[in-house]
C-alpha positions in Angstrom: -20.1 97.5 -37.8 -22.1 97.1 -40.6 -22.7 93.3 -39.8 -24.4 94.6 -36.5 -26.0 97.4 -38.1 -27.6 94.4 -40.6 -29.3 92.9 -37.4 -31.1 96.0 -35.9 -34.4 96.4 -37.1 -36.7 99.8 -37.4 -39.8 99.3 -35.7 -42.5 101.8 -37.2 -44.9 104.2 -34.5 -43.3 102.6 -31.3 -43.7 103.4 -28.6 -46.3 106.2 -30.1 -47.0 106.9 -34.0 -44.5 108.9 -36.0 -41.3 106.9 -34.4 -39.2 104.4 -35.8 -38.1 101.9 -32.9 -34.7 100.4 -33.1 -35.2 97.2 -32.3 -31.8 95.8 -30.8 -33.3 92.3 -29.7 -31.8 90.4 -33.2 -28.3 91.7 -32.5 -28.9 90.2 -28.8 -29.9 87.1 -29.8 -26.5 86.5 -31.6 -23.7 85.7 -29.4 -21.1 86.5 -31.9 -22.6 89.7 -32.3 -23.1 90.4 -29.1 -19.5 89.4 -28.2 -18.6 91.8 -31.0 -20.8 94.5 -29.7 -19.5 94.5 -25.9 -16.1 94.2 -27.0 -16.2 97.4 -29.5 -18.3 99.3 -27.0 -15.1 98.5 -24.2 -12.2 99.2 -26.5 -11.9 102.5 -26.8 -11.8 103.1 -23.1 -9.4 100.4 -22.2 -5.6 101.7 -20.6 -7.9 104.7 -19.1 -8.4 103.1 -15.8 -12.0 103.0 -15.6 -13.3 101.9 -11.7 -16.8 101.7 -12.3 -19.3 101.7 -15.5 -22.8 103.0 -15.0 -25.7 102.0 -17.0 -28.9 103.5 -17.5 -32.2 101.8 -17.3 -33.6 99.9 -18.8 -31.4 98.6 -21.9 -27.8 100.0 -20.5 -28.2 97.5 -17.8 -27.8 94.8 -20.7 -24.5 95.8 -22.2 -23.0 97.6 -18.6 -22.5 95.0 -16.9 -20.7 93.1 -19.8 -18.1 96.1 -20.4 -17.2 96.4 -17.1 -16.6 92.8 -17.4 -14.3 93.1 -20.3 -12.9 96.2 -18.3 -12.6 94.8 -15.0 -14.3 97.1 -13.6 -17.5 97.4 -11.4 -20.7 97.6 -12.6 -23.8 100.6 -10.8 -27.3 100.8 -11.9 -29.2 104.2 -12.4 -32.9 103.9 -12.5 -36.3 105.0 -12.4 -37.6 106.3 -9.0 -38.6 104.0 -6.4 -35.7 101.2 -7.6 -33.0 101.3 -5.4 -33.2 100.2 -2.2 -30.5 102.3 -0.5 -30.3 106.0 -0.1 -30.1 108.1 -3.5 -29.3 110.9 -5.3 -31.9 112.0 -7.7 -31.7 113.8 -11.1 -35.0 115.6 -12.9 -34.2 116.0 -17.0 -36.4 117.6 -19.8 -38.1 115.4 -22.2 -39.8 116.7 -25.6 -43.1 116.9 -23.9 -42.8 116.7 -19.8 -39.6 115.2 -17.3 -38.1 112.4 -16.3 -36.2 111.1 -12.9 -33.6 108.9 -12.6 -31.7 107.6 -9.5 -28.5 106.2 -8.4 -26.9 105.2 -4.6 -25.4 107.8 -2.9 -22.6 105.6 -2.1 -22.0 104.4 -5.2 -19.9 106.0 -6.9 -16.3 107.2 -5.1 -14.3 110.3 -5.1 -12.2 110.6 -7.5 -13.4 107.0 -9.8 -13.0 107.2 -12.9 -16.3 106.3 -14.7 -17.9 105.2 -18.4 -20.9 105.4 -18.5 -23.0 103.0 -21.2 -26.1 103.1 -23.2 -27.4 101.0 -26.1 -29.1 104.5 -27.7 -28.1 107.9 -27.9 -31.1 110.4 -28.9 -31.5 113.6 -27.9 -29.0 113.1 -24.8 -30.6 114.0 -21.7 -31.2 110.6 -20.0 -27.1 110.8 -20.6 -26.6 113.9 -19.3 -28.7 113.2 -16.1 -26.5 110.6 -15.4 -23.5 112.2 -15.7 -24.4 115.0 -13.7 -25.2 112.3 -10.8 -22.0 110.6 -11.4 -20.3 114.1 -10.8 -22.3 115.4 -8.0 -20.9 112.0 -6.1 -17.6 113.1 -6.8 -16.9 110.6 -9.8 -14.8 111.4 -13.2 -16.5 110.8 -16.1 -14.3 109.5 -18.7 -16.8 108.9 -21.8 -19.9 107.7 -22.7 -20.2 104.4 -24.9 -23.5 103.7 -26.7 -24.2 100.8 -29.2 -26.4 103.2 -31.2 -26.7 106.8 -32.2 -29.8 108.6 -33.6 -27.6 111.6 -35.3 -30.4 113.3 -36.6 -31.7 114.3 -32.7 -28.2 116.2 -32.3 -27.7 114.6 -28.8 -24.0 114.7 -28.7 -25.0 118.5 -28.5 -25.7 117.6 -24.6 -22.7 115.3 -23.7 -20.5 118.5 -25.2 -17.5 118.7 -23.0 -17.2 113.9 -23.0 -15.5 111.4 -25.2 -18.5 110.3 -26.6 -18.6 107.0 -28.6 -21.4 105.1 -30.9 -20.5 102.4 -32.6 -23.6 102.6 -34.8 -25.0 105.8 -36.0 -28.1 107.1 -38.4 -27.8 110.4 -40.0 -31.3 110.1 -40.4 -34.5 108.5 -39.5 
C-alpha cells in the first residue's frame, strides 16, 4: 500500500485552518492504482456473501459502486437531506462542533442482506456509524466497513466497535 499511500497528498487548513486535507484525487487519476485500490478495498470481504454495498456521500459513492462491482453485488447511496427521491430513513449524528443528517431509501436495503459498507476516510467515525445504524434499522446485516484511508489519531474505530473494520491506509498521526 505504500505505492498508494505515495499518491495521496496533505492539503494544509482545508476545509478550515488547522486541518490537513487528504487529497485522494492523484491516486484517482491512476487507473492502476485505482484498480489496485478497489480491488484491496473488496478482498477482504469476498466468500462473505455480501448483497448490497452502501456508500456514503460524497467520496464513498466513488469507490462503492466499484466494490460492489468486483463483488457482484448491488450498489445504495446514503446522502445528505433532500437527495433521494424516494421515501427515507433519516439518521442525526454528532460532529465536533454541531450535527449532521444523512439519508437512505426505506426500501433499500432488505431483511436479512448482508451489507459492506465503504468510505474512502475514516476519522472520528460517526458519518460511519450513522450509516450503519440506518442499514440496521432496515433490517440489513452489516458485515464490515472498508475505507481507503484511516486518520488513527481521531480514534474512530472507537465508534464502529462491535464491525470488521478495514483501512487499507492509515496515519498514526497528523
Amino acid at each position: 500500500m505504500d505505492d498508494l499511500k505515495k499518491l495521496i497528498r496533505d492539503v494544509l487548513d482545508f476545509p478550515k485552518k488547522g486541518i490537513v486535507f487528504k487529497d485522494i484525487t492523484p491516486l484517482l487519476t491512476d487507473a492502476g492504482a485505482l484498480r489496485r485500490a478497489v480491488a484491496a478495498m473488496a478482498e477482504p470481504f469476498r466468500g462473505k456473501g455480501i448483497q448490497t454495498v452502501v456508500g456514503a456521500e460524497a467520496r464513498g459513492f466513488i469507490f462503492a459502486p466499484m466494490i460492489a462491482h468486483e463483488l457482484g453485488a448491488g450498489f445504495v447511496p446514503v446522502r445528505k437531506p433532500g437527495k433521494l427521491p424516494h421515501k427515507t430513513r433519516r439518521e442525526t449524528y454528532d460532529l465536533e462542533y454541531g450535527t449532521d443528517t444523512l439519508e437512505i431509501h426505506q426500501d433499500a436495503i432488505r431483511p436479512g442482506d448482508k451489507v459492506l459498507m465503504v468510505d474512502d476516510l475514516l476519522a472520528t467515525g460517526g458519518t460511519m456509524a450513522a450509516c450503519c445504524r440506518m442499514v440496521e434499522a432496515l433490517g440489513g446485516e452489516v458485515v464490515g466497513c472498508s475505507f481507503l484511508i484511516e486518520l488513527a489519531f481521531l480514534h474512530g474505530r472507537s465508534k464502529l466497535a462491535g464491525y470488521h473494520v478495514v483501512s487499507q491506509i492509515t496515519y498514526d498521526e497528523p
